[in-house]
C-alpha positions in Angstrom: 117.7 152.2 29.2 116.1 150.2 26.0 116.5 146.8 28.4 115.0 148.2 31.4 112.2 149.4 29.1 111.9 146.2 27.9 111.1 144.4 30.9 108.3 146.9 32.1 106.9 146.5 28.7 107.4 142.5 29.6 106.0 142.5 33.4 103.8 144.9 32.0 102.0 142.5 29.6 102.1 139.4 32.6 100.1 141.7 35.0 97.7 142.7 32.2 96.2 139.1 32.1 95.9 139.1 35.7 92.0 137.8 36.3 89.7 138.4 39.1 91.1 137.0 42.1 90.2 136.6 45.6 91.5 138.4 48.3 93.8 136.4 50.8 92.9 138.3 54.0 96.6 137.9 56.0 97.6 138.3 59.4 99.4 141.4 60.0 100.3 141.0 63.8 103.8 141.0 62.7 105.3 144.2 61.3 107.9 146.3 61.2 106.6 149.2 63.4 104.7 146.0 65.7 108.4 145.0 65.8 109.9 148.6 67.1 107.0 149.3 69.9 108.1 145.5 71.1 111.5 146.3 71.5 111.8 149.7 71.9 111.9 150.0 76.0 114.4 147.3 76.1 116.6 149.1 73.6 115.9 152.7 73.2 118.7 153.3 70.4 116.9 151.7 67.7 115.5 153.2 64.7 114.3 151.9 61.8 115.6 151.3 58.8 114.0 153.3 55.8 113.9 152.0 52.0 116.7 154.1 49.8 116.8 154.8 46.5 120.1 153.9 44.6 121.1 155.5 41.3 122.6 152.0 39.9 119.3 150.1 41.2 116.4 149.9 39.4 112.7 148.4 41.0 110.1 146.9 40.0 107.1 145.5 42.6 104.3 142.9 42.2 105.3 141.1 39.5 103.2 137.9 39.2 105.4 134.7 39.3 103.2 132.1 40.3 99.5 131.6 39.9 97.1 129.9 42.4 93.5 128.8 41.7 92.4 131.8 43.5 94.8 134.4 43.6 98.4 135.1 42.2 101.9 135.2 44.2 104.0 138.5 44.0 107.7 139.5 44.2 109.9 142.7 44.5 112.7 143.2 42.2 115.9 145.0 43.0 118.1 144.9 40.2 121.6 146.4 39.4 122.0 148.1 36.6 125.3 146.1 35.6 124.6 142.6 33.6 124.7 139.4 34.5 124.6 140.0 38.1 124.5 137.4 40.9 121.0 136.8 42.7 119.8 136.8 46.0 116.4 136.0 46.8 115.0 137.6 50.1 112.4 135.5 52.3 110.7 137.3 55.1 110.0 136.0 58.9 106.8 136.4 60.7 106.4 132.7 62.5 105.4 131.4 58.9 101.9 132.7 59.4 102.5 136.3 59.2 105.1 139.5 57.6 105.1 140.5 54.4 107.9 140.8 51.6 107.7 144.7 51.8 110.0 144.5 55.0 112.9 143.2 52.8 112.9 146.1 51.0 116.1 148.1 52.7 117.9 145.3 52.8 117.6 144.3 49.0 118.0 147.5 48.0 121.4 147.8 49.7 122.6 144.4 48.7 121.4 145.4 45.2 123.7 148.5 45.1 126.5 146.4 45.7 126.3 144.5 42.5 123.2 141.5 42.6 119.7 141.4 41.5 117.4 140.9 44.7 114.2 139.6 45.1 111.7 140.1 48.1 108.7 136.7 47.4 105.8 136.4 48.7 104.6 132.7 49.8 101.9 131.7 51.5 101.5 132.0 54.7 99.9 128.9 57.6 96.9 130.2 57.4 96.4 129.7 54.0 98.4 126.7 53.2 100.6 124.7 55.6 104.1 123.1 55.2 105.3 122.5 52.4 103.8 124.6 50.2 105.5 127.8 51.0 108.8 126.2 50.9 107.4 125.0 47.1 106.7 128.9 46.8 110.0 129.9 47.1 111.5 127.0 45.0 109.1 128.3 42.4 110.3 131.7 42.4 113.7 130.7 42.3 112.5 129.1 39.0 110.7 131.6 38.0 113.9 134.1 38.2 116.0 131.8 36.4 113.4 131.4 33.7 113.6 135.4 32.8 117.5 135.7 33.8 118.3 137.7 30.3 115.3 140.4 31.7 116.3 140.2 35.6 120.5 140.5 34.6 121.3 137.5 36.7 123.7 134.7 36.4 121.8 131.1 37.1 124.9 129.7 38.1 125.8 132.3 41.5 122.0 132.2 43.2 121.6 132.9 46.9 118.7 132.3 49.2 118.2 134.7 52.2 116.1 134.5 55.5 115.2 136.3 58.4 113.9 134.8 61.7 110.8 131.8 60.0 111.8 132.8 56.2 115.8 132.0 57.5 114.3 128.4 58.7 112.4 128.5 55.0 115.8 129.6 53.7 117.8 127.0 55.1 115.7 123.9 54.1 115.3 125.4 50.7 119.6 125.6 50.2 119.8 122.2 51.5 117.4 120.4 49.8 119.4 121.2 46.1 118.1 118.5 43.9 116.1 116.3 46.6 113.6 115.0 44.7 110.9 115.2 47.6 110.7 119.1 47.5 110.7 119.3 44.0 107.4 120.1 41.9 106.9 119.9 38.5 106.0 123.5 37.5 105.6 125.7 33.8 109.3 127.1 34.4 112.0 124.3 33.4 114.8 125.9 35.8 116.7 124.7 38.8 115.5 125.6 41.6 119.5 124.9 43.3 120.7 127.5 45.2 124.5 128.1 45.6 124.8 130.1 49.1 122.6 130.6 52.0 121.9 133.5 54.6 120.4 132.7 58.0 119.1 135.3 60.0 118.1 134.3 63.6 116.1 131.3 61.8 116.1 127.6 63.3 118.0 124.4 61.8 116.0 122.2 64.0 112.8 122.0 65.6 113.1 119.1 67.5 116.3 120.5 69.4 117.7 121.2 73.2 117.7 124.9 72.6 114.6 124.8 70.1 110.9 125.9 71.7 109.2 126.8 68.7 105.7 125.8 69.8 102.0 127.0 68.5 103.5 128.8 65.2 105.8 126.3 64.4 102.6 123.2 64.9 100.3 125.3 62.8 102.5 125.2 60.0 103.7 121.6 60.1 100.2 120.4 60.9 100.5 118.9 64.5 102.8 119.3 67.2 106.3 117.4 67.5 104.5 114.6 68.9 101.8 114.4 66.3 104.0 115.0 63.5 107.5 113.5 64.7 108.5 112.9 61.2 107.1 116.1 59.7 109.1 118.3 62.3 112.5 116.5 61.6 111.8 116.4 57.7 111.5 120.2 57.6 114.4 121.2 59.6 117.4 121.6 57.3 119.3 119.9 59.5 118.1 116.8 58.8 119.1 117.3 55.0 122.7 118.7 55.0 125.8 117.0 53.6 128.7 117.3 51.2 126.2 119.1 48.6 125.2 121.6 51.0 125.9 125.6 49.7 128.1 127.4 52.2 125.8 129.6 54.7 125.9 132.4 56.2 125.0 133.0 60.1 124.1 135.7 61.6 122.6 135.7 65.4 121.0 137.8 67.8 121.5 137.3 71.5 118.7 135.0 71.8 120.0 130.8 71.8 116.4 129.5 70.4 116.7 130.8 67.1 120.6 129.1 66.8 119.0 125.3 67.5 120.6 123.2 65.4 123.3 125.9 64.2 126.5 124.2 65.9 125.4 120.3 64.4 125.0 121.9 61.3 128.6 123.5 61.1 129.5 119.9 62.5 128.8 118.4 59.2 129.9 121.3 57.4 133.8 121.6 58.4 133.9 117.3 57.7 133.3 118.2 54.1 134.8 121.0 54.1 132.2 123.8 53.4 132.6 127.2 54.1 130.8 128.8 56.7 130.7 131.9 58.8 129.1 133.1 62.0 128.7 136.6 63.3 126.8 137.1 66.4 124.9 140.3 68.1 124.8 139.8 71.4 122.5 142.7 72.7 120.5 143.2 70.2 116.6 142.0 69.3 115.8 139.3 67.4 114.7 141.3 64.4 118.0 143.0 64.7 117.9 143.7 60.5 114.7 145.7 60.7 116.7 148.5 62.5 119.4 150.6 63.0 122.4 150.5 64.8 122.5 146.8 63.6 121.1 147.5 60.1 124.8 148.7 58.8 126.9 145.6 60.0 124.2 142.9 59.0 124.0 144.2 55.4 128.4 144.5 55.2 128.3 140.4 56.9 125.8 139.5 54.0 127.1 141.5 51.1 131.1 140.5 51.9 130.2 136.8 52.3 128.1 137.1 49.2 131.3 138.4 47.5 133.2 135.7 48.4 131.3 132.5 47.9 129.4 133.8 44.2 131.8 136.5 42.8 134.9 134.1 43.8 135.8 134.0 40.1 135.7 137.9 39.1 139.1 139.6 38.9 
């Protein structure tokens, strides 16, 4: 109880300096309960998933890990009460210019009860700053994590990144570019920003693809279309960056093709050098399959059993 203590006394005295900021106004067409009335009709089953309290998980919201010129970035922590824990850092969807870290909450809480410190981040959103400064925001948190890993019980060394839907294609380029200099800032927290597994969830490899039709979302965040920005498009899909450094990944699908563009080159490259990789598929189910129940149960068991095996390899 004295460390837990400790770090609210810590975030405590970071939120006290917070100054007057402005306020971002965000685009909320996409949440959780937007999500349900979409899909409801189609599949009448569905329920969602509520946040749950877990005795061996303690949380702690809106700490402050990066600051703008106007306004500060936020993220959740989920933390198991064990030490030196693995990490997993949760990065929401919403076509990159919407969502909201809140709706990672049941998921990081579960994966938190099973033995990892998680972390829901805010970034910014397309309408406040396009590509790639939100994929600098979540390097930045990763670095801001490892900075205070003694306070957040994590182990640097076993890091995951996690996605769902835009935050998986976020998640994706972020694991593959480990160490590329090109998505790399110089920032106030000396840690790596390398990740050491990856979680997609429904979230692209390639936007310039057969199966790919990402369209007005994806051109406001890269700045032009495909054929404005040819280069821009291929530079941020993480297909364009894996090879023998790539983490292994983690895929998990809903029925829809669009969101796997890319996903079969990608495994392509894997299996020559011999990276491990895993794919479990939904096939009737809505895209934001993770936001609901019956699918809520299995998506949590794929993530938290791969987790297990790629960053707790070494535990007896």
């Amino acid at each position: 109880m004295y460390k837990i203590a400790t770090l609210c006394l810590f975030l405590m005295l970071s939120s006290s300096t917070l100054f007057a900021l402005q306020n971002i106004q965000k685009d909320t067409s996409y949440t959780v309960n937007n999500s349900y009335h979409k899909y409801i009709k189609k599949f009448p089953q569905i329920d969602i998933v509520k946040p749950q309290k877990f005795e061996n998980v303690y949380e702690i919201e809106n700490i402050p890990f990066k600051t703008l010129e106007n306004r500060r970035l936020y993220l959740d922590a989920f933390m198991n009460t064990s030490e030196n824990n693995p990490a997993v850092i949760l990065v929401h969807g919403g076509g990159w210019k919407s969502g909201d870290k809140s709706h990672m909450k049941p998921m990081a809480e579960y994966i938190a009860s099973k033995g990892y410190s998680c972390f829901a981040i805010e970034y910014r959103l397309s309408d406040e700053a396009q590509y790639p400064e939100g994929i600098y925001d979540v390097k930045e948190a990763i670095q801001f994590i490892k900075s205070n890993a003694k306070k957040f019980h994590i182990d640097t060394t076993k890091v995951a990144v996690l996605g769902t839907s835009s935050g998986a294609q976020m998640a994706t380029l972020v694991g593959t570019t480990n160490h590329n200099p090109k998505f790399e800032q110089q920032t106030e927290h000396a840690s790596s920003t390398a990740v050491q597994a990856i979680v997609n969830l429904d979230g692209v490899i390639a936007f310039i693809h057969p199966k790919s039709s990402e369209g007005k979302m994806a051109s406001w965040w890269l700045g032009g279309t495909s054929k404005e920005k040819p280069e821009i498009w291929k530079e941020a899909s993480a297909l364009t960056h894996v090879d023998k450094n790539t983490p292994p990944i983690l895929f998990i699908s809903s029925q829809y093709e669009r969101f796997q563009a890319g996903r079969e080159e990608m495994i392509h490259i894997l299996d020559k050098h011999d990276i491990y990789n895993q794919v479990e598929n939904f096939p009737d189910s809505p895209h934001t399959f993770w936001l609901f129940h019956p699918w809520f149960t299995d998506t949590v068991n794929y993530i938290t059993t791969f987790l297990d095996k790629t960053l707790k390899h070494d535990e007896k």
